[in-house]
C-alpha positions as CSV (number, residue, x, y, z in Angstrom):
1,X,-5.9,-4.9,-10.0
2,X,-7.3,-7.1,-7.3
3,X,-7.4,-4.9,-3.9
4,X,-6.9,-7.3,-0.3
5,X,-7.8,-5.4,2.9
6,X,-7.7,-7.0,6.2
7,X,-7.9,-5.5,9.6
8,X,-6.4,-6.9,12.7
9,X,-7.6,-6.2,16.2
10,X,-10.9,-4.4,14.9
11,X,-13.8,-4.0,12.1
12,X,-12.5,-1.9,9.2
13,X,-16.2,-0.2,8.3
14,X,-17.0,-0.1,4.3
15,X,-16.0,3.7,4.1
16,X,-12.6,2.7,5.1
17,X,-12.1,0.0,3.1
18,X,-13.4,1.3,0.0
19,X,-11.0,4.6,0.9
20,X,-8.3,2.3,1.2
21,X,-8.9,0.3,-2.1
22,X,-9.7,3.7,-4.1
23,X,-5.9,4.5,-3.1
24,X,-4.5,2.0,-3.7
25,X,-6.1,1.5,-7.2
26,X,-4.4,4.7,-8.0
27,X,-0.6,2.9,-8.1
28,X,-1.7,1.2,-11.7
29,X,-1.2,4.3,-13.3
30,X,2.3,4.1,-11.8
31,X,3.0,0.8,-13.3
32,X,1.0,-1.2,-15.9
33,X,2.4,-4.9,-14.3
34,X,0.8,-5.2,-10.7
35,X,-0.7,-8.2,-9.8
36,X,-2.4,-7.4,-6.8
37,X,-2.0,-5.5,-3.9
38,X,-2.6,-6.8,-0.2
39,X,-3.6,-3.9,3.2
40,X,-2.9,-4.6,6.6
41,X,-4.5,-2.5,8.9
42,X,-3.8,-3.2,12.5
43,X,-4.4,-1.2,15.6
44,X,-2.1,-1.9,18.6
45,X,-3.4,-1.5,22.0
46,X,-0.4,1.0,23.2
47,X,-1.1,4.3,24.9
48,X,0.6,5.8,22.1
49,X,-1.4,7.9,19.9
50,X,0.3,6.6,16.7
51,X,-1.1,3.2,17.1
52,X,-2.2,2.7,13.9
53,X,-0.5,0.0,11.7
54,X,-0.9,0.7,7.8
55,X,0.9,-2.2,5.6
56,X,0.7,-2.4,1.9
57,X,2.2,-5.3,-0.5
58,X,2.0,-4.8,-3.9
59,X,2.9,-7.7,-6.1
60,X,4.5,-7.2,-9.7
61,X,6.1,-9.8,-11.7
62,X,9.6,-10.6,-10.1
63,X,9.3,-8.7,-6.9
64,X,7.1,-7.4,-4.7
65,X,7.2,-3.8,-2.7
66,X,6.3,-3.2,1.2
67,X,5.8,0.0,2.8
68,X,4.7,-0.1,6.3
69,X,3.6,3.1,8.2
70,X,2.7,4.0,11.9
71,X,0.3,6.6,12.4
72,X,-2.5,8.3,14.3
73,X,-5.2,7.6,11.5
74,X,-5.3,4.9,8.8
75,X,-6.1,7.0,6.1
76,X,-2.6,9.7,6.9
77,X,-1.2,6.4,6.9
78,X,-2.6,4.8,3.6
79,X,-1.6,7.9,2.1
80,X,2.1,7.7,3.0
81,X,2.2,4.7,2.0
82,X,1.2,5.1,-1.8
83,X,3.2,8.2,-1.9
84,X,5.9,6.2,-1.0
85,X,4.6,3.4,-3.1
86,X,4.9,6.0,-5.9
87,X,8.4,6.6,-6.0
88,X,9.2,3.3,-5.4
89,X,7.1,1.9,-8.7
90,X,8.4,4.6,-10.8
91,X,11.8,3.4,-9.4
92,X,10.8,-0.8,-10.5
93,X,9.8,0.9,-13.7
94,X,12.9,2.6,-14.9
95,X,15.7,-0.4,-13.9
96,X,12.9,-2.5,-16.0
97,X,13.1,-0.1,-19.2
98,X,16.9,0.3,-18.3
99,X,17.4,-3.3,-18.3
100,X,15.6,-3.6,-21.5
101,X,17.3,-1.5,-22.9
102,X,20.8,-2.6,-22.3
């Protein structure tokens, strides 16, 4: 699975990245279809201390999935995401099967 990391508004450093793409990765045990998956990180310039802008897209055949978190770090928010990301696969997964089934 091809990994897409961008950051907005700042220099996401190779730790980061490779953090993000590591966790990311972990979705294809999840679901054996996904195309690719695309990271936003952005950081907006509030005073807030959640300013941090985690967006994932994952692309599988027929639809794609978008999870988008704001948090103080990217990495609490990467995580959310693919927890949420989880569910939501396994979700994809069974209406497939269920579908095929029927």
């Amino acid at each position: 699975m091809k990994v897409f990391v961008q950051s907005v508004n700042f220099n996401a450093d190779k730790e980061l990245v490779r953090f993000v793409e590591d966790k990311v990765e972990t979705l294809i045990k999840f679901h054996d279809k996904i195309v690719d998956a695309e990271v936003f990180l952005k950081v907006q310039k509030t005073s807030d201390k959640e300013n941090k802008i985690t967006e994932v897209k994952i692309n599988i055949p027929g639809n794609e999935l978008i999870v988008k978190r704001e948090t103080k770090t990217f990495e609490e928010g990467i995580n959310s995401a693919v927890d949420n990301l989880k569910r939501q696969l396994k979700r994809s997964k069974e209406k497939l099967r269920n579908s095929l089934i029927s």
